[in-house]
N, C-alpha and C positions, 0 to 999 in steps of 0.2 A: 187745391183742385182735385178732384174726384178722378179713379182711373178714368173712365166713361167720360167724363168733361176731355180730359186728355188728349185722350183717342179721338175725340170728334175735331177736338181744337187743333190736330194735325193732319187730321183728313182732309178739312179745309182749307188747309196751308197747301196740302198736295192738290187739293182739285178732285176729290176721288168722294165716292160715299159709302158709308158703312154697309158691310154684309154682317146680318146677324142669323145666325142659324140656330134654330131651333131645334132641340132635341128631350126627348125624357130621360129622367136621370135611371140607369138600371136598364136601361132596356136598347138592345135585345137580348144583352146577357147582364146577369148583376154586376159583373166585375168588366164590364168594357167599357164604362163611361170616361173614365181617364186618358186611355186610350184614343177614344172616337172625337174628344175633344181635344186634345193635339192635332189630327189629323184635319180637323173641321178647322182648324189654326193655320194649318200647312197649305190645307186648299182655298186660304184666305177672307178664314173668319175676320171680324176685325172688333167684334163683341160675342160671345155667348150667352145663350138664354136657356136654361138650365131648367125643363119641367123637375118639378117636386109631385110625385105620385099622390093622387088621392083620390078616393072611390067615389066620390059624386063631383068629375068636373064638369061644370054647366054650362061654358064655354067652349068647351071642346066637342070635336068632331068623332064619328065613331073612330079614324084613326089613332089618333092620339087616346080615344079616352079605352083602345085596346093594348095601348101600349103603357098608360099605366097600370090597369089592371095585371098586365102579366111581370110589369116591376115589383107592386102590392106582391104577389102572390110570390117572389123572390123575397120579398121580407124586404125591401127597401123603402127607407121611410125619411125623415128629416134630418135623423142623424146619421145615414148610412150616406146619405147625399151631401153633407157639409166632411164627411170624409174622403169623397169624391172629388171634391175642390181643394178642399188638404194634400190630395196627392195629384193631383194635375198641377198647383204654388211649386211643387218642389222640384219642377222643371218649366215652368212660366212663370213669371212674377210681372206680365205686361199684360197680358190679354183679358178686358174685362170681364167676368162671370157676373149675369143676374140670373137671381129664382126667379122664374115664375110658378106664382101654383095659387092657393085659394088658403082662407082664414084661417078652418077648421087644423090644419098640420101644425101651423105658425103658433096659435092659441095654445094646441094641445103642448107642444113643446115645451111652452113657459108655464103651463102649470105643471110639469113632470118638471123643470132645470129652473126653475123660479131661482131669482138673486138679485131682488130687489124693482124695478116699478115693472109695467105692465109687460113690456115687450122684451125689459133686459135683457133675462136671456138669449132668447132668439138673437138679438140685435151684438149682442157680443161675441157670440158664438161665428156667427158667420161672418165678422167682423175677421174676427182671428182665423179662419178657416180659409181667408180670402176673395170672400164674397165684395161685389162691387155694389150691386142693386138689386132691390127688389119691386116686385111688381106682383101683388095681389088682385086677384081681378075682383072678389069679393068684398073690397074694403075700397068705400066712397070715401072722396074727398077731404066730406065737411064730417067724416068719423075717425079721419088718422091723423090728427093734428100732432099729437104725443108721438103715433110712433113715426111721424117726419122727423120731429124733433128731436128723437133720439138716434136715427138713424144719419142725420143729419152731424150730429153730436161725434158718431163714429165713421164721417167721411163714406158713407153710403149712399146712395143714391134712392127713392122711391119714384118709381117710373106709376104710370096711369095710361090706362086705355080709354080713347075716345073712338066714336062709333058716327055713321052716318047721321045716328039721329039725336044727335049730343046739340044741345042748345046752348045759346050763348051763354049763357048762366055756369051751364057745367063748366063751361071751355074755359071760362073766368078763374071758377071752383080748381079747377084742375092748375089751371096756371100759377094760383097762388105757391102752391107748397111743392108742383112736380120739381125734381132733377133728374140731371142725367139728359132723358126724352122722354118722347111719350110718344105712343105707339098706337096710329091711328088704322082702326080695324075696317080693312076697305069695303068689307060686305057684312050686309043683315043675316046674321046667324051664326053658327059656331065656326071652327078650324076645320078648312079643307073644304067649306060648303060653296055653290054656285059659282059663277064664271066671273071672272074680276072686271067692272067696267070703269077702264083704266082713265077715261073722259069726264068720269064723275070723281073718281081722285085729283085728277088735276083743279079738277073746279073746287074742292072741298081744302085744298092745303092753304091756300091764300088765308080764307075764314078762320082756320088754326090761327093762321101765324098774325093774325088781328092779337088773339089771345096770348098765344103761347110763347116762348122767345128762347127755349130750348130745341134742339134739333127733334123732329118730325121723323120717324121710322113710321112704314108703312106695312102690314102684314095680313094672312089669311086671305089666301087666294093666290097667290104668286108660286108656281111650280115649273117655271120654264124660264131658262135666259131671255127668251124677246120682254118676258113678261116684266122679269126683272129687273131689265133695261129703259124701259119703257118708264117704270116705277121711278127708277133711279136717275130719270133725270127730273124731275118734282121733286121726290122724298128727299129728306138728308140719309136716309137709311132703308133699306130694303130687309123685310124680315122674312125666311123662310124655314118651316115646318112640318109639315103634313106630310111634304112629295118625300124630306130625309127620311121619315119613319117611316111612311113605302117602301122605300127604295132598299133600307136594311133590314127589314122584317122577312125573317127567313133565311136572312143570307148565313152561312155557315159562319162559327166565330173569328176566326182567320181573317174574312174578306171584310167584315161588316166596316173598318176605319176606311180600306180602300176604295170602296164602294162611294163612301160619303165626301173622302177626298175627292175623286174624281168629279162628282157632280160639282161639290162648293166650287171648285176650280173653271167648270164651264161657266157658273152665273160668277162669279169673280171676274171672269175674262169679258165679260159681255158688259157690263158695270163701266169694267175701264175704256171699255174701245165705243 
């Protein structure tokens, strides 16, 4: 069983749902990510979702896609980030880490650290670095057969994003080879865009769970505790993003883990009650 299977299979047991906080790796300093992800632990992460910087994310929002550019421009790249969860293992060895980020980083890797099929590299690497899952938002389904399977092979997880407008077909597609969850994107357009309508998530998780028979995180658009609350009692999981990098961007290097502990803490606290 998968850290990620783990965690959710004790969640359950407790009655409770997953907080996954969303953040970019490198940013707002190159060297606080170890840090801000302990704290995002303490204020009751219960998964991490670990942006991988890249200069054309197409799913992302201006927030996010400014927060990796000023990662980029720190020189944080694929490898500086599977070092970043290297040194978060060496005082966690519980709390799941997934990448998310897009093809082009992943690809480029394995042709610079190649050692044998497609994705080895990659898929060893962040194996032994303490990666749990990953989540491409560029690679369909019925294209990563291989690398499920290898990632599969090293006890990792390959999560998938479904979307308002994702058809039975996808749902099917996706259900075949997802683990972990999958993480359905409650609104049309990128991270941090338009007002969440929390009546059409509830109508749309049933239709999932036709297909899918892994836990259901919900994300993009949730920036507030009602909202989270609201979310988390449908979702198995509540994912938040956008409002973290708000909220630390700027903040002086000192404050920036407190900052984000404090907030996980009030949507933590709203979750349970």
């Amino acid at each position: 069983m998968s850290r990620i299977a783990a965690t959710f299979s004790r969640l359950q047991t407790l009655h409770r749902k997953a907080l996954i906080p969303f953040v970019t790796a490198g940013f707002p300093f190159a060297d606080v990510t170890p840090e801000l992800m302990h704290a995002l632990v303490a204020g009751g992460a219960d998964i991490i979702e670990l942006g991988v910087p890249f200069s054309d994310p197409s799913a992302d929002g201006p927030v996010i896609q400014k927060a990796g550019d000023k990662a980029l421009a720190a020189g944080v790249g694929l490898v500086q980030v599977l070092d970043m969860v290297r040194t978060f293992r060496q005082q966690d060895a519980a709390t799941p880490v997934v990448l998310m980020g897009y093809a082009n980083p992943v690809e480029r890797y394995n042709q610079k650290h190649a050692s044998g099929g497609n994705f080895s590299a990659f898929v060893q690497d962040a194996c032994a670095a303490g990666v749990d899952g990953v989540l491409i938002v560029d690679y369909p389904p019925e294209e990563c057969e291989e690398f499920a399977a290898e990632l599969k092979a090293h006890d990792l997880d390959l999560i998938f994003l479904l979307a308002p407008t994702s058809t039975d077909e996808r749902m099917a597609q996706v259900a075949r080879i997802a683990s972990g969850y999958v993480y359905y994107v409650s609104l049309k357009g990128v991270t941090g865009s338009g007002a969440l309508d929390t009546a059409a998530v509830e109508a749309m998780l049933p239709r999932i769970r036709q297909y899918v028979k892994v836990p259901v995180g919900v994300g993009f658009g949730i920036r507030d505790a009602a909202t989270a609350r609201t979310i988390g009692k449908v979702a198995d999981a509540v994912v938040i993003g956008s409002r973290i990098i708000e909220l630390i961007d700027a903040q002086p290097r000192n404050q920036v883990a407190g900052v984000a502990q404090k907030f996980l803490r009030e949507i933590r606290t709203a979750l349970d009650n």
